[in-house]
C-alpha positions in Angstrom: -36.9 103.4 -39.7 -38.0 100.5 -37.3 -36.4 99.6 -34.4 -34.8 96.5 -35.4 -33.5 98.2 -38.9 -32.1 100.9 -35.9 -30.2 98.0 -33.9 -28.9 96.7 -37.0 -27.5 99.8 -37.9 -25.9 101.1 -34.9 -24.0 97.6 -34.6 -23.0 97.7 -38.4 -21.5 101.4 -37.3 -19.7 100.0 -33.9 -17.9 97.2 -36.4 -16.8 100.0 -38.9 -15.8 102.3 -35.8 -13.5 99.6 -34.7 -12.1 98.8 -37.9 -11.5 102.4 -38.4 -9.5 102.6 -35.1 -7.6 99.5 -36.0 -6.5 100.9 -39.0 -5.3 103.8 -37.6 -3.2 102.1 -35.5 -4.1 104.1 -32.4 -1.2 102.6 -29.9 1.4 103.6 -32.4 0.0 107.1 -32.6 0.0 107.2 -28.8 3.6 106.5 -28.7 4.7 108.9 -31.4 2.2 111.5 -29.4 3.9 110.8 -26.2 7.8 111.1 -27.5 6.6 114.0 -29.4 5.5 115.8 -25.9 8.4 114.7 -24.5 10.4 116.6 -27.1 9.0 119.8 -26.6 10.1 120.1 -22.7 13.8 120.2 -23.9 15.0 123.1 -22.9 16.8 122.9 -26.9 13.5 122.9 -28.4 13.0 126.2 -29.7 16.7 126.3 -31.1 15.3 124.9 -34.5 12.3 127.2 -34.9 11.1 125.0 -38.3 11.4 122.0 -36.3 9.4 123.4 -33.7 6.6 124.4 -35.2 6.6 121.4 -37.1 6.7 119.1 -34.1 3.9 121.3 -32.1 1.5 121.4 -35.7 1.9 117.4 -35.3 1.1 117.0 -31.9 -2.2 119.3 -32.9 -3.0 117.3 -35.2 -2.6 114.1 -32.9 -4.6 115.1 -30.2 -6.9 116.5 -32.5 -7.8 113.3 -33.5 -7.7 111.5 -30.4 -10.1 114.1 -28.7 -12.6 113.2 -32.0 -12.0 109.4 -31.1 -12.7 109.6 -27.9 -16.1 111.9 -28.1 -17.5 109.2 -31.0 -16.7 106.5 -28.6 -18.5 108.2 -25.3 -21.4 109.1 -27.7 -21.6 105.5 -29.1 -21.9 104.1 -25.5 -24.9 106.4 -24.6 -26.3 105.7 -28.1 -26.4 102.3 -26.9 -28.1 102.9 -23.7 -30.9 105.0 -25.4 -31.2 101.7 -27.6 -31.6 100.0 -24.3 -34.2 102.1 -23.2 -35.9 102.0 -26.6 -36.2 98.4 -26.7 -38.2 98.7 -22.7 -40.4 101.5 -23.7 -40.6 102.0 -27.3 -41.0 105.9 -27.0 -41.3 107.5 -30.5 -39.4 110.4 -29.7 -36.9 108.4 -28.0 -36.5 106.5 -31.5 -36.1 110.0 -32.9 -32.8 111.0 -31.0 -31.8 107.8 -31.5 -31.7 107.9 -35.6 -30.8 111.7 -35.7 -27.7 110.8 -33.2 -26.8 107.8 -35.7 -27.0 109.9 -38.8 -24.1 112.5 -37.2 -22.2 109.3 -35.6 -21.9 107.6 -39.1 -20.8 111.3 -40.7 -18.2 112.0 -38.0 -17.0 107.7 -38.5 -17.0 108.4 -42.5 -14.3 111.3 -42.0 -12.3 109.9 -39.7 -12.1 107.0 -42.2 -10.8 109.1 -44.9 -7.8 109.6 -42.6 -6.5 106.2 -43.4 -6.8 106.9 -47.4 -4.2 109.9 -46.5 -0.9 107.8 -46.2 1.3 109.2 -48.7 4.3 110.9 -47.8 3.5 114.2 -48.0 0.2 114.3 -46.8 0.1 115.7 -44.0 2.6 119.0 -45.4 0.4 122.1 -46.6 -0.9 122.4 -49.9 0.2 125.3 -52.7 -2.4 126.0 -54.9 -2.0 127.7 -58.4 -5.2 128.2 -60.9 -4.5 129.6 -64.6 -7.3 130.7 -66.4 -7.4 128.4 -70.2 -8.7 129.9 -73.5 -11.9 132.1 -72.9 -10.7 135.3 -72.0 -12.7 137.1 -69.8 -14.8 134.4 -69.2 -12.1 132.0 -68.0 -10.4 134.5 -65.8 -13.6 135.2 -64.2 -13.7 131.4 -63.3 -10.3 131.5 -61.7 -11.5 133.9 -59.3 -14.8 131.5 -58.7 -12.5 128.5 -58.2 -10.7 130.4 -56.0 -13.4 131.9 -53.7 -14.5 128.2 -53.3 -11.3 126.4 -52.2 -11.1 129.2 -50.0 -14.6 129.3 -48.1 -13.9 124.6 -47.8 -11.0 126.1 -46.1 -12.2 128.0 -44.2 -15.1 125.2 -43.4 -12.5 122.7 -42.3 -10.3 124.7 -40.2 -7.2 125.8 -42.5 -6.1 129.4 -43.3 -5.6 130.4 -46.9 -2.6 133.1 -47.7 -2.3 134.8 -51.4 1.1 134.3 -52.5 1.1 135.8 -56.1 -2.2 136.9 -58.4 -2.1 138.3 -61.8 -5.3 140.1 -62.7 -7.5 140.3 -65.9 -7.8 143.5 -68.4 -11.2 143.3 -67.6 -12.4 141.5 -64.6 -11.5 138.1 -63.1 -8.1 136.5 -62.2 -5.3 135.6 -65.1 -3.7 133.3 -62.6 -3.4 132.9 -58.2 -1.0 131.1 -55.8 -2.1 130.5 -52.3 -0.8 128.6 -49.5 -3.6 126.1 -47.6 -2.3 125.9 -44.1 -3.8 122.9 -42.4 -4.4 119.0 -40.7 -3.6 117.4 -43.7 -4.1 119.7 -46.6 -2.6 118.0 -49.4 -4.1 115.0 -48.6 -7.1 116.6 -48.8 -6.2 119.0 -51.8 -4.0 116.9 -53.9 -7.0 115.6 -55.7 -7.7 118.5 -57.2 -4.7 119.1 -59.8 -6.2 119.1 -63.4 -8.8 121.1 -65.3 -12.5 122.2 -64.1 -14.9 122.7 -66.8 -17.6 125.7 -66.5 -20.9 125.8 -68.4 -22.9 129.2 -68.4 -24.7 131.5 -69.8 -22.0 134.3 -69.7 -22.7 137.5 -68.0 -19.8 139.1 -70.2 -22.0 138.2 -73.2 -24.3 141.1 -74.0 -26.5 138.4 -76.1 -26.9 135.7 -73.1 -25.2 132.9 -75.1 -24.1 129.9 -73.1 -20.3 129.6 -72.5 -17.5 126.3 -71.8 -14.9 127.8 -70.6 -11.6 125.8 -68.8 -9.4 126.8 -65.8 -6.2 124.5 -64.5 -5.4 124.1 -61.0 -2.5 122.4 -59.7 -1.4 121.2 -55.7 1.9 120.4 -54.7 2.9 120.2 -51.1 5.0 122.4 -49.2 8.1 121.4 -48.7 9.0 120.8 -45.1 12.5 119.0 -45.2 15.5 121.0 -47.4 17.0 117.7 -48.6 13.6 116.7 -50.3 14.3 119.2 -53.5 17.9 120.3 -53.7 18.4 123.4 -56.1 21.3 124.1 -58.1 22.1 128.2 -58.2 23.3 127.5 -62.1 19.8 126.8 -63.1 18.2 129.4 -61.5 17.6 132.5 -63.5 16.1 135.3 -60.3 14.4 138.2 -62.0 13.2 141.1 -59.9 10.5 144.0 -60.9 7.9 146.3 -59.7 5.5 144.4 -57.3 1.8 145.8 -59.3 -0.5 144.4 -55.8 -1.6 146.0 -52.7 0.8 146.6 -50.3 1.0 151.0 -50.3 3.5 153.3 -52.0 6.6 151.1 -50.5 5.8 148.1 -52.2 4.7 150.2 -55.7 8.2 151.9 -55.9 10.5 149.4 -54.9 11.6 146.3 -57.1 10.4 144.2 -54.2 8.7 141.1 -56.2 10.7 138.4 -57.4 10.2 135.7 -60.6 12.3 132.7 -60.7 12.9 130.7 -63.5 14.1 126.7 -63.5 15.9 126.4 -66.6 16.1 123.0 -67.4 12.2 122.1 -66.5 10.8 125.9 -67.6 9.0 126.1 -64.3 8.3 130.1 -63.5 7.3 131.3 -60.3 6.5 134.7 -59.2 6.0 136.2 -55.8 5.2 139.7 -54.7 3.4 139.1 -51.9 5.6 140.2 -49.2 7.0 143.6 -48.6 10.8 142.7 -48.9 12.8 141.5 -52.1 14.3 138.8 -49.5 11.1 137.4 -47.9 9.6 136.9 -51.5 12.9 135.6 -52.9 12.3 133.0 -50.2 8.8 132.5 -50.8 9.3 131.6 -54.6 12.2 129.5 -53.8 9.5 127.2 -51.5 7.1 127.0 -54.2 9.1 126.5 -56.9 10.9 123.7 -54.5 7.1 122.2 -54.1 6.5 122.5 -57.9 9.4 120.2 -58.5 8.3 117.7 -55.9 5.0 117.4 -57.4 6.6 116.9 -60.9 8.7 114.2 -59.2 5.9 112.5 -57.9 3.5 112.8 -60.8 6.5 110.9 -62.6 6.7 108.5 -60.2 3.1 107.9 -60.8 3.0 107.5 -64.1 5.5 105.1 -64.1 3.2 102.7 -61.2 0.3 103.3 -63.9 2.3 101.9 -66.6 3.2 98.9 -64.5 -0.1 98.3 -63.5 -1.2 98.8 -67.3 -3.8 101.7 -65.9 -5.0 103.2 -68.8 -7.6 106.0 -67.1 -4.4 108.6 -65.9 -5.4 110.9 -63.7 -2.9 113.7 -64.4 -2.3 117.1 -65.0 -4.1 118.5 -68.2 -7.0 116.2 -68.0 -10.6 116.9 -67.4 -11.2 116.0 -63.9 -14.7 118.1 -62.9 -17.6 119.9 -64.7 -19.2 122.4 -63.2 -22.9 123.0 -65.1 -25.2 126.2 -64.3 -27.2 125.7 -67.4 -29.5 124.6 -68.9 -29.6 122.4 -65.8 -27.0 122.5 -62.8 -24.9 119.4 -61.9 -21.0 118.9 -60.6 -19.4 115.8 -61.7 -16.3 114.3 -61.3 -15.7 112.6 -64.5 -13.0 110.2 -62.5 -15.1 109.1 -59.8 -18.2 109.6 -61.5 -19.4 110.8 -58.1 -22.3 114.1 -58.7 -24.7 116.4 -57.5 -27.4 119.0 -58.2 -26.1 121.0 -55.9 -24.1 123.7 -57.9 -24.2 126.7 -55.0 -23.6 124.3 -52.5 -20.4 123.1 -53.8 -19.1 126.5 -55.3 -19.8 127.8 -51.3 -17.1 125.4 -50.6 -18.9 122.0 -50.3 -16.3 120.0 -51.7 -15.3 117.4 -49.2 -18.1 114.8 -51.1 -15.8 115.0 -54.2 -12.7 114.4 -52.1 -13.4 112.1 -50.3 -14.9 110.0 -53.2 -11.2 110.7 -55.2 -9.5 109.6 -52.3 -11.6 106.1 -51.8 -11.3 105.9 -56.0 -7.6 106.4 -56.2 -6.6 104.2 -52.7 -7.8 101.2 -54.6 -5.9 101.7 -57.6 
């Protein structure tokens, strides 16, 4: 790259910078940062512990973002005083720094961007996430557990702590089904995406004669629910099962009938939690996710009915295809409702997901 194709690219990424900022609406955020400081030296503050933590997971994510803004704007200003020096001297290695510098700038700009796609109401909550294996056996319980070792290492990539809620093992190997809560900046924003079925090609290694396999799993994100009046539940159509919890948890948890399924009888939704070591904390548990399945039904409705106004007839819903995941005879990972792929299976199954997301979050902001 030249120096002139340099300039024209670092004052291309100044213009998007600023645009980005506008549509933040950075004075705004200010404000709401300031009353929200000013909230937490009340001496009352701690009296509503939910509302606490809340408030100080907001103010996190706040400065969070101010701190990022703030380092991308003292690294554009030097950026443009090693273009000064560039256009005097014309050092090669100068011209170096220069483009590697722009390259990380315009990444860092890019996911700040994606911020302002994540408007909707809930997301900035945390994310449950629950994959069922499909048909396959085996095969497809074994992808469950793949699915879930790579939302958990982007997790763990992007800052936000993963906790198992409820698994159901296979008779053989794999996962018949996991719940996990994402704990994060915006992790249903970022996860909500991802509700639908993946698609695994592979030559099995459960298949003594090396045959290649298509096997489905489903995954589906709603977000935690932070305000009680969002889902309101009705004790008549509950029906609260308790049993045997079968995971880890030592000899109190194996002869106690600490875990806990719910039912909701008018929508069939089950739930199950056996996670924690008392009957009450998991009661509690399952009442949160089941609460957060029935928002995400609610707003799945809600946008089904928008697609049918707007005559959309690509849904993007539960139960459709939404990603392939190929390992052979050639490897690829596509979305099939962005389009958006890439070659790099491992890459992606480590946890490098946040290409896909942030193409389905560009894709579906324009709809």
């Amino acid at each position: 790259m030249n120096i002139e194709n340099i300039e024209q690219e670092i004052d291309e990424l100044i213009k998007k910078f600023e645009l980005v900022k506008s549509c933040l609406n950075l004075k705004e955020l200010s404000q709401r940062l300031s009353e929200l400081l000013k909230e937490r030296e009340s001496l009352s503050f701690w009296s509503n512990v939910d509302f606490a933590m809340n408030t100080n997971k907001e103010i996190k994510s706040l400065q969070t973002l101010f701190d990022k803004i703030n380092n991308i704007q003292s690294r554009l200003v030097s950026l443009n005083e090693l273009r000064d020096m560039l256009s005097q001297s014309e050092d090669i290695s100068t011209l170096d720094e220069i483009y590697c510098e722009l390259v990380n700038l315009a990444e860092e700009v890019d996911d700040i961007s994606i911020r302002t796609l994540m408007d909707g109401k809930y997301d900035e909550n945390n994310a449950i996430i629950t994959i069922h294996s499909g048909a396959g056996g085996v095969e497809s319980q074994d992808w469950v557990t793949m699915l879930y070792r790579m939302y958990n290492m982007y997790c763990n990539n992007t800052n936000m702590d993963v906790t198992v809620v409820d698994s159901l093992e296979g008779n053989t190997a794999g996962l018949k089904s996991i719940t996990f809560l994402v704990k994060g900046d915006y992790a249903y924003g970022k996860l909500r995406g991802e509700t639908g079925v993946h698609r695994l090609v592979r030559i099995s290694p459960f298949d003594s004669s090396k045959r290649r396999h298509t096997t489905f799993a489903s995954v589906e994100v709603s977000p935690e629910i932070n305000s009680e009046g969002d889902i309101v539940l009705n004790n008549n159509d509950l029906k609260i099962d308790t049993y045997r919890s079968s995971g880890a948890g030592g000899q109190h948890v194996n002869t106690t009938d600490s875990a806990v399924r719910i039912t909701h009888l008018p929508t069939g939704i089950v739930v199950t939690c056996q996670n924690e070591r008392s009957q009450l904390q998991n009661r509690e548990t399952a009442l949160k996710i089941l609460k957060s399945k029935l928002l995400s039904q609610k707003l799945e409705a809600e946008q089904q009915k928008m697609r049918e106004i707007k005559g959309d007839l690509k849904k993007i819903e539960w139960g459709s295809q939404i990603r392939s995941y190929i390992f052979h005879p050639y490897t690829m990972v596509k979305d099939h409702r962005t389009d958006f792929e890439t070659s790099d299976v491992e890459g992606v199954m480590n946890g490098n997901l946040q290409p896909f997301i942030n193409e389905y979050l560009k894709k579906s902001h324009t709809k």
